[in-house]
C-alpha positions as CSV (number, residue, x, y, z in Angstrom):
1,X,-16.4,4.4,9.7
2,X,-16.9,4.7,6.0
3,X,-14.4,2.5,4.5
4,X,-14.1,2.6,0.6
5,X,-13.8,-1.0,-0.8
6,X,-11.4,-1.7,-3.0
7,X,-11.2,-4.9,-5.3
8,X,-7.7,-6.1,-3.1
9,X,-8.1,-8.0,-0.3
10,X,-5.4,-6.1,2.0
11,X,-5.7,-2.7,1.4
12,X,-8.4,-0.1,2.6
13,X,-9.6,3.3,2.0
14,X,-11.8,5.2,4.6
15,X,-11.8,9.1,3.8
16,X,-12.4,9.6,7.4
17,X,-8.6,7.7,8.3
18,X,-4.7,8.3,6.8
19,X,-6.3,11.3,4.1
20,X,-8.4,8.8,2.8
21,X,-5.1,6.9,1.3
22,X,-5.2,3.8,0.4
23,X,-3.2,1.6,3.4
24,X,-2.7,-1.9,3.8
25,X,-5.6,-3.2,5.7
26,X,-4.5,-3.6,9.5
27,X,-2.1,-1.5,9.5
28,X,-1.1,2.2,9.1
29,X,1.5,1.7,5.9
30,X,0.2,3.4,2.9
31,X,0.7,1.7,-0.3
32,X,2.8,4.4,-1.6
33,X,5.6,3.7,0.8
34,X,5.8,0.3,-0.2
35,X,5.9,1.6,-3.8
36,X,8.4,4.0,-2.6
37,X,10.6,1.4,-1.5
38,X,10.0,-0.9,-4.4
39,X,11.1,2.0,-7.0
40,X,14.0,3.0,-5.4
41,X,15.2,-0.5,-6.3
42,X,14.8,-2.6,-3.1
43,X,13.7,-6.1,-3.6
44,X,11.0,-7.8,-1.8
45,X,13.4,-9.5,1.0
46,X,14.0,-6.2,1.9
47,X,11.2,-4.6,2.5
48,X,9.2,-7.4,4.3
49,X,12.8,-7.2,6.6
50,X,11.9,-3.4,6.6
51,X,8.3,-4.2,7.7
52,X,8.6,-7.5,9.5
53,X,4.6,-7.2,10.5
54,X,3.7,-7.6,7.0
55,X,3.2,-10.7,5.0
56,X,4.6,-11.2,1.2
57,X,0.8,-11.5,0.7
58,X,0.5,-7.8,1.8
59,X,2.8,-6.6,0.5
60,X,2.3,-8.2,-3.2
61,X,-1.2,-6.9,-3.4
62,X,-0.1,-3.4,-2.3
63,X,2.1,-3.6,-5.3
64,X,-1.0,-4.9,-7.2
65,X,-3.1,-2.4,-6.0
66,X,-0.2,0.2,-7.5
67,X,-0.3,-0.8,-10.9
68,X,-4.2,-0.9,-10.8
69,X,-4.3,2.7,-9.3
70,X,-0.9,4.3,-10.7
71,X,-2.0,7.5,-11.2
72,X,-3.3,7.8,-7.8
73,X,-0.2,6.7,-6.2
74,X,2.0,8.3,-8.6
75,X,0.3,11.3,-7.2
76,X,1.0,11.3,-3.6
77,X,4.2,10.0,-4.4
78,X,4.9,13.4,-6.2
């Protein structure tokens, strides 16, 4: 496995795994369905309830890793 390691302690990029998308580590959620939720106005409550496997720790440095990465996001949320 040739994971790609990013600065963010819960998410993970292996081109061989999910398209090489960035995912939270542990799982098989991709950081742009988190940001998915988060932008069509969902508030945090709501998407841990939506995800009950996940912890706010997770899920706040998916977010992180968004605003870090935007552009690559942006563009598979496109």
């Amino acid at each position: 496995m040739s994971q790609i390691k990013t600065e963010h302690l819960h998410i993970e990029k292996d081109p061989d795994r999910y398209e090489g998308k960035a995912v939270i580590r542990n799982t098989r959620i991709p950081v742009a369905s988190i940001v998915n939720h988060y932008r069509s106005g969902m508030n945090i409550e709501e998407i841990l309830e939506g995800y009950p496997s996940l912890t706010p720790a997770q899920l706040f440095d998916a977010l992180s890793y968004y605003f870090d990465n935007k552009e690559e996001i942006d563009k598979e949320l496109s």
